[in-house]
N, C-alpha and C positions, 0 to 999 in steps of 0.2 A: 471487128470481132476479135476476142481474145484466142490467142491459139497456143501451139504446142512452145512451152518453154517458159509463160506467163502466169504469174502470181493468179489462182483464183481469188477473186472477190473476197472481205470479208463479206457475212452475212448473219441474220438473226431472224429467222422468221417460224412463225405459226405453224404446223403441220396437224393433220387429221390422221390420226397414228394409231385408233382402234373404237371398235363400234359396242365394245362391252359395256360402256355407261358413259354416261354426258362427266363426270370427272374422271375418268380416262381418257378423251376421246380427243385429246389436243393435246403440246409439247412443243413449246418453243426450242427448237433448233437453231445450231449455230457452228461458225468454223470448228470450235472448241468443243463441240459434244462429242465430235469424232477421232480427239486430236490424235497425232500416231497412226490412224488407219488410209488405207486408199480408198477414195471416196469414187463411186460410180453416181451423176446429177444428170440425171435426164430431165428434157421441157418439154410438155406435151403444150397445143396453142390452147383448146379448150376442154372442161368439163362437160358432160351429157353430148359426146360426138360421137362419133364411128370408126372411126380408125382410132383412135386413142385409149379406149380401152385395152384393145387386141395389145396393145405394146406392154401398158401397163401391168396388163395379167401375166404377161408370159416375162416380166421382169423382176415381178413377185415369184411367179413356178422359179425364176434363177438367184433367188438373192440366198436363199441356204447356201449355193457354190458361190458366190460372191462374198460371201462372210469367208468361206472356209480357205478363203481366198487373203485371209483380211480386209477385206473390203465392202464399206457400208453404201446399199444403194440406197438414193434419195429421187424420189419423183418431184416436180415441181410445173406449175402452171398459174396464170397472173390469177385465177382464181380464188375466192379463199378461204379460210377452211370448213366453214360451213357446207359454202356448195361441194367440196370434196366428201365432205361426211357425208351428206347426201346422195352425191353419188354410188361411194359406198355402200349406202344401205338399198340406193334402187337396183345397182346391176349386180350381176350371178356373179360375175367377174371376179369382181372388184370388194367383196365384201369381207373376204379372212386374209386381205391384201396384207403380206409382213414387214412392208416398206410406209417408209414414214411420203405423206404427201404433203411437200412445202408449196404455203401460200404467198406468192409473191405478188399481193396486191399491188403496192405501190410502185412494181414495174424495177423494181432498183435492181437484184440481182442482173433480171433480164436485160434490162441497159446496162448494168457494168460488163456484163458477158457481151454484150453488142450482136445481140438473139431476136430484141427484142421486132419483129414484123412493121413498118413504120408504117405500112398501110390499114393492117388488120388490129395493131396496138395487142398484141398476142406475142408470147413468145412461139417462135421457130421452132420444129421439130428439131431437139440438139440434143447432142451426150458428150460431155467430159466424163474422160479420168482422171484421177486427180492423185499424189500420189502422197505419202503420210508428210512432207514436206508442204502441200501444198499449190505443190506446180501442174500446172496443165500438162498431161502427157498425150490424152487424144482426145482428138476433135470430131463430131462426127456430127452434119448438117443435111437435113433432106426435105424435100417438098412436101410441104401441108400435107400433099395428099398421098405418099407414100409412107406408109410404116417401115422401120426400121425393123432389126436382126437383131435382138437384144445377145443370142448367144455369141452375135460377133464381137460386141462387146468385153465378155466373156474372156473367149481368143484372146483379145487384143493383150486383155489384160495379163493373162498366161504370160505371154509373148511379154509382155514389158517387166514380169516380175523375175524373168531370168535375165535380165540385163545382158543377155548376148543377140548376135547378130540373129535373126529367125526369117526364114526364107518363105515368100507366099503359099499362101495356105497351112503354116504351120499351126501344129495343133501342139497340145501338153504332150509331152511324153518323147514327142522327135527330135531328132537331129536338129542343133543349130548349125549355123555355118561358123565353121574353126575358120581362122584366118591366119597362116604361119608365115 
């Protein structure tokens, strides 16, 4: 698996980026759409599940602070974009979602990241940061069946954009650790 220090992936794929009309409703995405910003890529394993919603919605409630943040969130699942529109348009959730949903059919990002499930052929519940250079800065991996903390995410990124030392549980606004 790719971790903290390592070139993300290129990429170019399909997303399902709004439900206003079938010529809006897709957007090929790429390293280069976002170049200069910090990228937040989360992998949910599938479409129409039960925990995967929940994450996705409350990463859309966070992507205005994520912009404001400079930073562009992208959802992604080996699904593609069809079944993500779909979704879209079945769940309450998920339907004025302001994050683009990358189709990673042919498994490639999700293999370059080393995500991909080799039992289930799904990607891993996973979130990189990614920072306007490109580099992985956090990693963060959990079980199928556990959802993640998208505002930890969040944190994280706080914490990385000050580039000083930040002591657990540090939030925006606090003390970093001075080091003389």
């Amino acid at each position: 698996m790719l971790t903290i220090g390592d070139k993300f992936p290129q990429f170019k794929l399909t997303a399902a980026v709004s439900l206003e009309s079938m010529e809006k409703a897709f957007q090929d995405i790429s390293n280069e759409t976002y170049k200069g910003k910090w990228l937040c890529v989360f992998f949910w394993p599938k479409d129409f599940t039960f925990v995967c919603p929940t994450e996705i919605a409350e990463f859309g409630k966070l992507a205005k602070d994520f912009s404001d943040r400079d930073c562009q969130v992208l959802g992604a699942s080996v699904d593609n974009e069809f079944v993500h529109l779909a979704w879209r348009r079945d769940n309450e959730a998920l339907k004025d979602l302001p994050i683009p949903m990358l189709a990673d059919v042919k498994r490639e990002l999700s293999t370059s990241l080393g995500i991909l499930d080799r039992d289930s052929g799904v990607s891993k519940r996973a979130t990189f940061l990614v920072d306007p250079e490109g580099t992985i800065r956090y990693v963060e991996v959990t079980d199928m069946k556990v959802g993640r903390k998208p505002s930890e995410a969040l944190r994280i990124l706080d914490a990385l954009q000050t580039d000083e030392l930040c002591p657990c549980n540090w939030k925006a606004g606090e003390k970093t650790i001075q080091v003389k």
